[in-house]
PyMOL Python script that loads the backbone (N, CA, C, O; Angstrom):
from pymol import cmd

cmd.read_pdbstr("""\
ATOM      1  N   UNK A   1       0.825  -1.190   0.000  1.00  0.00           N
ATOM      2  CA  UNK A   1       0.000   0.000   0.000  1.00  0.00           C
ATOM      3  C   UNK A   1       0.864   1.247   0.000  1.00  0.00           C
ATOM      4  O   UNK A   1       1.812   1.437   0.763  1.00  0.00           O
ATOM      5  N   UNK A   2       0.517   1.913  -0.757  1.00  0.00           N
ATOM      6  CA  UNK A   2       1.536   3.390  -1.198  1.00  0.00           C
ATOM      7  C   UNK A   2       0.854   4.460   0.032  1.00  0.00           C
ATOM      8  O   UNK A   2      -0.300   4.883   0.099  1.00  0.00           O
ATOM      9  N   UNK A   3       1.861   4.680   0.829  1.00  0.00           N
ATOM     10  CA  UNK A   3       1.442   5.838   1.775  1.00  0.00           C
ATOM     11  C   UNK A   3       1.776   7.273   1.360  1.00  0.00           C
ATOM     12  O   UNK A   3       2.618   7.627   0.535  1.00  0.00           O
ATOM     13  N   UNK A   4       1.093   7.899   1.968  1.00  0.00           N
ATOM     14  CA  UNK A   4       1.453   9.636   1.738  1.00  0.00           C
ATOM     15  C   UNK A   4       1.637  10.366   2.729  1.00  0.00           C
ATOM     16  O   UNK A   4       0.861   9.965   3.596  1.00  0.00           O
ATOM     17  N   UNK A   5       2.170  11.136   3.068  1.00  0.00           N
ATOM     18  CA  UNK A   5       2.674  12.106   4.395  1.00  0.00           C
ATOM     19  C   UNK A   5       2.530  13.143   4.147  1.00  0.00           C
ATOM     20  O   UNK A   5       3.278  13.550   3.259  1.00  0.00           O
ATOM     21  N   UNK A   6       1.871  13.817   4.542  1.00  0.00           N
ATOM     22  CA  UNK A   6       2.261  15.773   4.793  1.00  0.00           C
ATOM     23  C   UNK A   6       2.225  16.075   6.023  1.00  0.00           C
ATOM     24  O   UNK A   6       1.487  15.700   6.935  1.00  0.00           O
ATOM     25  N   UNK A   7       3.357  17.014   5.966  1.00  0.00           N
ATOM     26  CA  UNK A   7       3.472  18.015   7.256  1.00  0.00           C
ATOM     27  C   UNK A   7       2.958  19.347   6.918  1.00  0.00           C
ATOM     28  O   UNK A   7       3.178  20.045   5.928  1.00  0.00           O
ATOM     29  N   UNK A   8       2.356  19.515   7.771  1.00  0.00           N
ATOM     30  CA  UNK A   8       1.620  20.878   7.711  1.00  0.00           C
ATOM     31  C   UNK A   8       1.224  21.670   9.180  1.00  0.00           C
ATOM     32  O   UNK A   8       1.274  21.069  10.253  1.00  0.00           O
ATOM     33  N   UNK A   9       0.706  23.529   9.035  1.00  0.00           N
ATOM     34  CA  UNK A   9       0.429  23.905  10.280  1.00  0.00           C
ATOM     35  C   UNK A   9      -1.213  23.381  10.128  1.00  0.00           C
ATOM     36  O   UNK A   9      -1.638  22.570   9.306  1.00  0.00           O
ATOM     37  N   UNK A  10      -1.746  23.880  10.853  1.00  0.00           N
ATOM     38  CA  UNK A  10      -2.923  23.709  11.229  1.00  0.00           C
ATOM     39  C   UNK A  10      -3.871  23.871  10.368  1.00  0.00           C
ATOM     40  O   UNK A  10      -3.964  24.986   9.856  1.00  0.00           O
ATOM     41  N   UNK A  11      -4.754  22.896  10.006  1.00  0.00           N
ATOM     42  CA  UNK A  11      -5.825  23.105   8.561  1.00  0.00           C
ATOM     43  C   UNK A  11      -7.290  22.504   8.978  1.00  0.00           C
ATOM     44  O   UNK A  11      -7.464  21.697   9.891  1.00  0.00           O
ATOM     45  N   UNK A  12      -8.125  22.950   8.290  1.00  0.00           N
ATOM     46  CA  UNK A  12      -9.653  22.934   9.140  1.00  0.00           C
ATOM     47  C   UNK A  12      -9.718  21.160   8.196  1.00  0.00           C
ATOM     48  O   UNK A  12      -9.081  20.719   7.239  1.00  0.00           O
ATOM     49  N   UNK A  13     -10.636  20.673   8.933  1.00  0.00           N
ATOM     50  CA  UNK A  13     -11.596  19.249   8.297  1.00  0.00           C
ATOM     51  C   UNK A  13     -11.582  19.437   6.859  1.00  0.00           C
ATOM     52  O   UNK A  13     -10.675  19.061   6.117  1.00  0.00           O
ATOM     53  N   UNK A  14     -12.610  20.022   6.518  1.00  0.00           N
ATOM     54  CA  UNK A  14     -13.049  20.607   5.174  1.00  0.00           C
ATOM     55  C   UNK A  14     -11.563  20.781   4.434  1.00  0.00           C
ATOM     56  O   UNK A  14     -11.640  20.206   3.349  1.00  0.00           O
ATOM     57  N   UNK A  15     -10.273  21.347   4.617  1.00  0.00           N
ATOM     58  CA  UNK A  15      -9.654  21.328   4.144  1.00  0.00           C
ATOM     59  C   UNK A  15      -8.461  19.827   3.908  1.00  0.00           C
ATOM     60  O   UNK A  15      -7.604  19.781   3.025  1.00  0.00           O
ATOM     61  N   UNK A  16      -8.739  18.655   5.015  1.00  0.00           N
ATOM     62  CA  UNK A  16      -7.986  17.488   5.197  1.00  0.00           C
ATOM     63  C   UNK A  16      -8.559  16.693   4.232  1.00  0.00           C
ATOM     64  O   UNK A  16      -7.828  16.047   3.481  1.00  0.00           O
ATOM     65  N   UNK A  17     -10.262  16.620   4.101  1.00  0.00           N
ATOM     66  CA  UNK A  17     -11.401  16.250   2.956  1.00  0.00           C
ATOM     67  C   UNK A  17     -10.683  16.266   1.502  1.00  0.00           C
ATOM     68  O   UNK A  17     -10.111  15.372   0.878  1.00  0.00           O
ATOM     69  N   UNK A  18     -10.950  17.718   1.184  1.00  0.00           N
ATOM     70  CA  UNK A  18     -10.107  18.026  -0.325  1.00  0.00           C
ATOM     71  C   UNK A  18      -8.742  17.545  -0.424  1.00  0.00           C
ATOM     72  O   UNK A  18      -8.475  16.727  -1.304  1.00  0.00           O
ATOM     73  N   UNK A  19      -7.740  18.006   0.470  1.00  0.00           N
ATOM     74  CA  UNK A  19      -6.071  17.467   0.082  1.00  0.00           C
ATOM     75  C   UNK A  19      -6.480  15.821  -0.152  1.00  0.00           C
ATOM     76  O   UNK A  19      -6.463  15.503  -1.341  1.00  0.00           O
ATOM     77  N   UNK A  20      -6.871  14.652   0.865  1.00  0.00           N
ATOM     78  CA  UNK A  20      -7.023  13.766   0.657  1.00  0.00           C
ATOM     79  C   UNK A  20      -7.214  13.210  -0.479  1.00  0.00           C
ATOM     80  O   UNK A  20      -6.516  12.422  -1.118  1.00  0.00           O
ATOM     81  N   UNK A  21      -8.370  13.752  -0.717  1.00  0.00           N
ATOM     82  CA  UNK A  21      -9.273  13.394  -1.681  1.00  0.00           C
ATOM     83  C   UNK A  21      -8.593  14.078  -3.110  1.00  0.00           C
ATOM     84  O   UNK A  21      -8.811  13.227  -3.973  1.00  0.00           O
ATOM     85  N   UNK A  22      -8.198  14.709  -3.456  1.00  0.00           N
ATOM     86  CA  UNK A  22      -7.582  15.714  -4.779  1.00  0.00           C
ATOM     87  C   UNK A  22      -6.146  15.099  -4.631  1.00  0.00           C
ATOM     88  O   UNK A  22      -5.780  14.934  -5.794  1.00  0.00           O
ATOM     89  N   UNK A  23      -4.951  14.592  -3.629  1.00  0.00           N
ATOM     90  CA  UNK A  23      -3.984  13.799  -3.641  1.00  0.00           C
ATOM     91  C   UNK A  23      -3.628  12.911  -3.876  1.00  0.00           C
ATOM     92  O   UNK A  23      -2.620  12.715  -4.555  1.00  0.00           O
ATOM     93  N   UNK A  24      -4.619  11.752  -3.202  1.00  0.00           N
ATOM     94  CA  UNK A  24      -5.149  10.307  -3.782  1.00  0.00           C
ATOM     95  C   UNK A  24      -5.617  10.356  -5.381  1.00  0.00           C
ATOM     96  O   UNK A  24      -5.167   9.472  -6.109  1.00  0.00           O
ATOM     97  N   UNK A  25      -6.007  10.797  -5.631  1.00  0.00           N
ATOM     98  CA  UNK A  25      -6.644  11.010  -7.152  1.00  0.00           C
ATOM     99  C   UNK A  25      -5.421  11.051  -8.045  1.00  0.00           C
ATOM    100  O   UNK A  25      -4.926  10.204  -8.788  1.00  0.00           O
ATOM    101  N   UNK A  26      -5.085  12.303  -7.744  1.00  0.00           N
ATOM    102  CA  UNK A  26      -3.834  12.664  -8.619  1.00  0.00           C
ATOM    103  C   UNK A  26      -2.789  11.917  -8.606  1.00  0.00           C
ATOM    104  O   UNK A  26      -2.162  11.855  -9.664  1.00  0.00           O
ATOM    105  N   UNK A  27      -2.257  11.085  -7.355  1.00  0.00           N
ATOM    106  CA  UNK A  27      -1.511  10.108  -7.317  1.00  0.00           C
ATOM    107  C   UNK A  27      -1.951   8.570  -7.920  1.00  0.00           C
ATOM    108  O   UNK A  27      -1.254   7.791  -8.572  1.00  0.00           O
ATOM    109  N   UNK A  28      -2.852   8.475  -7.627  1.00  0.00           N
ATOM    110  CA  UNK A  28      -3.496   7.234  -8.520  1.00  0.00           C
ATOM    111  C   UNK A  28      -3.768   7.405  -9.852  1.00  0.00           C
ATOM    112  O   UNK A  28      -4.243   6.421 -10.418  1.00  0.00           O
ATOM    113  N   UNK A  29      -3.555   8.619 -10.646  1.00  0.00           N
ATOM    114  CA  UNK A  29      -4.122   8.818 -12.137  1.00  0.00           C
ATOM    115  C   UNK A  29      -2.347   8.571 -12.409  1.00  0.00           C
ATOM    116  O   UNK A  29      -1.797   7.688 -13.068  1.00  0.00           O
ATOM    117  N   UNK A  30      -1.753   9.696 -11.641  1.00  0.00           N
ATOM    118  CA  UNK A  30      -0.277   9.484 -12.304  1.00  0.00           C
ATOM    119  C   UNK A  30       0.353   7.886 -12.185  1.00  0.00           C
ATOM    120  O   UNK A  30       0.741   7.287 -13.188  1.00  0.00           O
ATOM    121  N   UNK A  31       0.393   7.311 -10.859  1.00  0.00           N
ATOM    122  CA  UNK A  31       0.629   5.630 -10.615  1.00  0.00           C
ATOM    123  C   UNK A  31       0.283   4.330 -11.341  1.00  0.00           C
ATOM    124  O   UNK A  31       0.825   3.305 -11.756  1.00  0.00           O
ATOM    125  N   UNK A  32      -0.984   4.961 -11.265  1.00  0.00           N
ATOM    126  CA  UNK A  32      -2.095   3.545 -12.194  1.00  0.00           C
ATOM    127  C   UNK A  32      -2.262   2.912 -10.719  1.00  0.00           C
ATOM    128  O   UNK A  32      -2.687   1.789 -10.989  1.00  0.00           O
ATOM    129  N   UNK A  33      -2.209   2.958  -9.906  1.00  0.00           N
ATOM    130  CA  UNK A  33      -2.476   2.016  -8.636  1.00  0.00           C
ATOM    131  C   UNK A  33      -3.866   2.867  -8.253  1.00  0.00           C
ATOM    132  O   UNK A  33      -4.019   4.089  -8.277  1.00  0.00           O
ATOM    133  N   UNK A  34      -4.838   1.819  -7.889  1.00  0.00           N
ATOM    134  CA  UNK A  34      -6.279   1.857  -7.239  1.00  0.00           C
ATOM    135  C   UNK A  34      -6.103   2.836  -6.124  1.00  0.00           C
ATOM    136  O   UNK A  34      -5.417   2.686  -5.113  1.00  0.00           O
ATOM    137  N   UNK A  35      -6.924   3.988  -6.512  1.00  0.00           N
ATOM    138  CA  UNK A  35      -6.917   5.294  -4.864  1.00  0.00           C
ATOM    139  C   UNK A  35      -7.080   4.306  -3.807  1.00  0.00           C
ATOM    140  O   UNK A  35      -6.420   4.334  -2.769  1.00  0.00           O
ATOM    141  N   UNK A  36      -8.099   3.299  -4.120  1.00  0.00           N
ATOM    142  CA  UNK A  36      -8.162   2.421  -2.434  1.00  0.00           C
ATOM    143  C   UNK A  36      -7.006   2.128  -1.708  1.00  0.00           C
ATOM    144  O   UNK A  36      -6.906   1.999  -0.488  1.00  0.00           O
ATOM    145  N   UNK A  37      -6.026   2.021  -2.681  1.00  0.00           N
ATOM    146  CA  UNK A  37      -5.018   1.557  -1.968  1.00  0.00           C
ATOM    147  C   UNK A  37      -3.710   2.339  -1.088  1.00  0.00           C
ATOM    148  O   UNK A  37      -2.874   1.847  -0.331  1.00  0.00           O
ATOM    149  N   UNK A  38      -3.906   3.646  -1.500  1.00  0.00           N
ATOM    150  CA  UNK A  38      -3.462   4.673  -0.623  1.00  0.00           C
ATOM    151  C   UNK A  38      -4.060   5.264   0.752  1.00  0.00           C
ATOM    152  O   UNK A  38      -5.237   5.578   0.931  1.00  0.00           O
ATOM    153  N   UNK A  39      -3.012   5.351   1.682  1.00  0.00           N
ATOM    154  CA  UNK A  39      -2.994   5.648   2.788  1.00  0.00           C
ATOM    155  C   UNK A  39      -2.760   7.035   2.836  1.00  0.00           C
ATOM    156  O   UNK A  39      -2.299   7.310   1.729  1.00  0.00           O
ATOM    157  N   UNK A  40      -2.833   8.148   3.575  1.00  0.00           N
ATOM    158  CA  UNK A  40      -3.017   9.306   3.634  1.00  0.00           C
ATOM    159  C   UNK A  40      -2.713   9.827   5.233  1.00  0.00           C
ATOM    160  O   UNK A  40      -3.466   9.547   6.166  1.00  0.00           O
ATOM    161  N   UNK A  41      -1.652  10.517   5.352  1.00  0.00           N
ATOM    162  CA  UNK A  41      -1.454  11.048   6.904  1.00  0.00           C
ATOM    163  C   UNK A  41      -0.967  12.156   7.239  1.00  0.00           C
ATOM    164  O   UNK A  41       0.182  12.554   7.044  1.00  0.00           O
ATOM    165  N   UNK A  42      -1.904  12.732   7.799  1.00  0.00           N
ATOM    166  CA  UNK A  42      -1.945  14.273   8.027  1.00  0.00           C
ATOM    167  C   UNK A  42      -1.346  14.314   9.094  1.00  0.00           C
ATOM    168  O   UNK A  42      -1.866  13.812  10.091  1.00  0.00           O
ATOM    169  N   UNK A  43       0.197  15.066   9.168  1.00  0.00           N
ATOM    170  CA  UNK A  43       0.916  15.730  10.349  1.00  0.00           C
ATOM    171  C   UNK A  43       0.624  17.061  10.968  1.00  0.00           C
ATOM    172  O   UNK A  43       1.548  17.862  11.109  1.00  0.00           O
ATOM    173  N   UNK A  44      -0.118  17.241  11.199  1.00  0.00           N
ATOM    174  CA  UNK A  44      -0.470  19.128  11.758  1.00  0.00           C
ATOM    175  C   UNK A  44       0.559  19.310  12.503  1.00  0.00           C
ATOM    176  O   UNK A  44       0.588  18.501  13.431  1.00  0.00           O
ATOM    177  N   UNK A  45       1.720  20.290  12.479  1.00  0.00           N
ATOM    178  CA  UNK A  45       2.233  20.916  13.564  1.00  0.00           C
ATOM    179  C   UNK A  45       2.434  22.364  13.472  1.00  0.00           C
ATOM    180  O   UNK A  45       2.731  23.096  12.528  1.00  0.00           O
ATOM    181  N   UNK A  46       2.085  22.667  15.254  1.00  0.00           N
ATOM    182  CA  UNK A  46       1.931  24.211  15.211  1.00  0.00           C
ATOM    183  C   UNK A  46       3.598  24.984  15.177  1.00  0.00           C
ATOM    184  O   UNK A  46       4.774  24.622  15.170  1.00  0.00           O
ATOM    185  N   UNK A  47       2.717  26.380  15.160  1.00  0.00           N
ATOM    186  CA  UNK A  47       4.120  27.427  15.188  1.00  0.00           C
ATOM    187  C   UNK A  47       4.829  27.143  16.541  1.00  0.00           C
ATOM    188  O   UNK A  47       5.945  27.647  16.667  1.00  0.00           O
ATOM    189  N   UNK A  48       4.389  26.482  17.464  1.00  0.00           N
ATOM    190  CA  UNK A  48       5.410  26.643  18.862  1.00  0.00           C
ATOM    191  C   UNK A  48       6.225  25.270  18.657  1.00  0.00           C
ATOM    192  O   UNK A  48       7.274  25.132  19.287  1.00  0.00           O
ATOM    193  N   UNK A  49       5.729  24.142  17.704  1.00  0.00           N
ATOM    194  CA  UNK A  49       6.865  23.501  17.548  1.00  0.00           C
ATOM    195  C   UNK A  49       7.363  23.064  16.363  1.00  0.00           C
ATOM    196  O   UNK A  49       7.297  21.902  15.964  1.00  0.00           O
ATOM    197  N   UNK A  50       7.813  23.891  15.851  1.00  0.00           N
ATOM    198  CA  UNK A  50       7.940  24.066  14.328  1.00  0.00           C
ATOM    199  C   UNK A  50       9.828  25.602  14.708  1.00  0.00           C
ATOM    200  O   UNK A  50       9.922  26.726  15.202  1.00  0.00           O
ATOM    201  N   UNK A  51      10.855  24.559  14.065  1.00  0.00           N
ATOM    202  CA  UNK A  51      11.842  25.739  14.136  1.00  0.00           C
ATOM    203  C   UNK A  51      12.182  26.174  12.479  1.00  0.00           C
ATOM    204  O   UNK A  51      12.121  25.457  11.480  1.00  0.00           O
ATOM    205  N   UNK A  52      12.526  27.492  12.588  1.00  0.00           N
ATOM    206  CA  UNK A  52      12.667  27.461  11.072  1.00  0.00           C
ATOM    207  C   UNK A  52      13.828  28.900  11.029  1.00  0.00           C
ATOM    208  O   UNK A  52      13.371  30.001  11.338  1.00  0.00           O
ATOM    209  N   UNK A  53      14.976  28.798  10.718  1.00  0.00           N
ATOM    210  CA  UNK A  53      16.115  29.384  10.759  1.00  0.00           C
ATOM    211  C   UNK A  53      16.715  29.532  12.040  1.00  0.00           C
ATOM    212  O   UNK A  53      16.892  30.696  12.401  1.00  0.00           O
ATOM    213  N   UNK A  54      17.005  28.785  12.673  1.00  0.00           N
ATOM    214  CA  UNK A  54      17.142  28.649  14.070  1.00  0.00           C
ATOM    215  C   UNK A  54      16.333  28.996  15.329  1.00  0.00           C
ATOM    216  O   UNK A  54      16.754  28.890  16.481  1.00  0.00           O
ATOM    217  N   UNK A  55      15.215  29.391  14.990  1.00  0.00           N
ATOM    218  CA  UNK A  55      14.364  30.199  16.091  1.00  0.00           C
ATOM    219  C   UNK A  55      12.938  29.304  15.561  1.00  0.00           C
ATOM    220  O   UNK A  55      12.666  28.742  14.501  1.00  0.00           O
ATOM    221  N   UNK A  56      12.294  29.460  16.694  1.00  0.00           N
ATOM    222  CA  UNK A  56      10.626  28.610  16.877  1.00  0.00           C
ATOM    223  C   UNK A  56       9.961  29.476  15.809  1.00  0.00           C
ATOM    224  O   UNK A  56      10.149  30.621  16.220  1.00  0.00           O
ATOM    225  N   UNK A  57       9.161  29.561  14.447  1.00  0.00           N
ATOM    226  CA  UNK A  57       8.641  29.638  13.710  1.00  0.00           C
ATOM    227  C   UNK A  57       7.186  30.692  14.467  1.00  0.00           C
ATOM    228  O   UNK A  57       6.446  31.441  13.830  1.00  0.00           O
ATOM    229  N   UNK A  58       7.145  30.407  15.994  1.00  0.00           N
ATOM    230  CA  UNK A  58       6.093  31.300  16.275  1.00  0.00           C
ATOM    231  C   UNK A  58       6.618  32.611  16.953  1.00  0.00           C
ATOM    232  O   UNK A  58       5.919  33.616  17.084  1.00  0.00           O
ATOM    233  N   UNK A  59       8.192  32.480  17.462  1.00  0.00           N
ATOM    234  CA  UNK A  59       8.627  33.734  17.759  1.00  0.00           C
ATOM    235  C   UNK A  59       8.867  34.679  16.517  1.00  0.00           C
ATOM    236  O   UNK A  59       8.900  35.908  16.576  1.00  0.00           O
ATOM    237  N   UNK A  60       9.059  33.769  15.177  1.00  0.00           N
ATOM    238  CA  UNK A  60       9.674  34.408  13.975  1.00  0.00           C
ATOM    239  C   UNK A  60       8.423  35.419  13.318  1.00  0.00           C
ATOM    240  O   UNK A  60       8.564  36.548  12.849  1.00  0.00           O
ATOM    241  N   UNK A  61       7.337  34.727  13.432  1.00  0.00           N
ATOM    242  CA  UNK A  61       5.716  35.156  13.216  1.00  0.00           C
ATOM    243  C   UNK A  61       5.307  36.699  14.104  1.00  0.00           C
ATOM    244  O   UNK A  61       4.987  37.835  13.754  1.00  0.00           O
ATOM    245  N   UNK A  62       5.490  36.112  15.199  1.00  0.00           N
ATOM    246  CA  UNK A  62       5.815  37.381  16.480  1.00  0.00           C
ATOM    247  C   UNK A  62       6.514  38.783  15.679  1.00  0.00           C
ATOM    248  O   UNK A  62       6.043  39.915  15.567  1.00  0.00           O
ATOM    249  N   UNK A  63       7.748  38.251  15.207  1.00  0.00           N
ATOM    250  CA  UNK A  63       9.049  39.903  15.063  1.00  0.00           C
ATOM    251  C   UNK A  63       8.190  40.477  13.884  1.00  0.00           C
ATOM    252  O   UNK A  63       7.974  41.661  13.625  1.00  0.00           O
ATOM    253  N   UNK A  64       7.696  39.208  13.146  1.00  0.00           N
ATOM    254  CA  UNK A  64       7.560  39.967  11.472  1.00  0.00           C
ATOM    255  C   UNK A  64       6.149  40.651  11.900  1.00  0.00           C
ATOM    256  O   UNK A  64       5.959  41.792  11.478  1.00  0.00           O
ATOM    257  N   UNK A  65       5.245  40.111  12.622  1.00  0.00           N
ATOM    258  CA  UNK A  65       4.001  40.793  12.733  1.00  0.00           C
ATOM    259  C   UNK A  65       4.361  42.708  13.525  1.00  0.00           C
ATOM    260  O   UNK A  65       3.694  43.668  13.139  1.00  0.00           O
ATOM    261  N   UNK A  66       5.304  42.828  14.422  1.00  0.00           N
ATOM    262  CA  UNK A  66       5.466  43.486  15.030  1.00  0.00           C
ATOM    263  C   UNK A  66       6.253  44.641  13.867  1.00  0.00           C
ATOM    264  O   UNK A  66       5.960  45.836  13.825  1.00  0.00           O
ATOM    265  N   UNK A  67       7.128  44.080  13.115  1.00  0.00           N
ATOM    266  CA  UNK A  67       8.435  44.740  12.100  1.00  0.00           C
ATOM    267  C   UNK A  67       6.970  45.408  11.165  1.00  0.00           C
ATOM    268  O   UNK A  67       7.313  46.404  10.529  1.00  0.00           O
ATOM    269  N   UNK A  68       5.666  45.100  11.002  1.00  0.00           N
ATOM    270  CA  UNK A  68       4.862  46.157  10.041  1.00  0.00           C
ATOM    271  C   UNK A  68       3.918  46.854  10.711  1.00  0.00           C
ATOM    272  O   UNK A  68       2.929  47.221  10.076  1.00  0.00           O
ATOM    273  N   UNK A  69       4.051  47.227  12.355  1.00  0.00           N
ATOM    274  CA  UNK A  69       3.264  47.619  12.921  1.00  0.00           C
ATOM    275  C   UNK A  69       4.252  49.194  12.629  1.00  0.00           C
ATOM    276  O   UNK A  69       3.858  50.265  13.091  1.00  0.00           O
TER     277      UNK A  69
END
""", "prot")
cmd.dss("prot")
cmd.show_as("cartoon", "prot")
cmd.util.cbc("prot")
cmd.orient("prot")
C-alpha cells in the first residue's frame, strides 16, 4: 500500500477532505495504482513547535508581525 505524508500547520476538516481526496486522485491517475489503496497522513504541527532558521517559527511570526506595525 503506497502511503502519503504531509506536514503541515494547522488546517480545518473541510480542508484534510479536499487534500485527501484531490492527492489520492492525482496520485493514482499518475501511478495507475487503485486510490483504495493509498494511505493518507496528516501531520499538523503548530508554530510553537515548528523551528525554522534557528528560532521557533512562532517567535519568527511574532518579530515579522510586530516589524509592520
Amino acid at each position: 500500500m503506497p502511503v502519503i505524508t504531509m506536514e503541515l500547520g494547522k488546517v480545518s476538516i473541510e480542508q484534510k477532505r479536499e487534500l485527501v481526496t484531490k492527492v489520492t486522485e492525482l496520485t493514482a491517475g499518475v501511478t495507475g495504482v487503485p486510490k483504495e489503496a493509498f494511505i493518507v497522513l496528516i501531520k499538523e504541527n503548530d508554530a510553537e513547535s515548528t523551528g525554522f532558521g534557528g528560532e521557533l517559527l512562532s517567535d519568527k511570526r511574532a518579530k515579522m508581525a510586530a516589524e509592520k506595525k
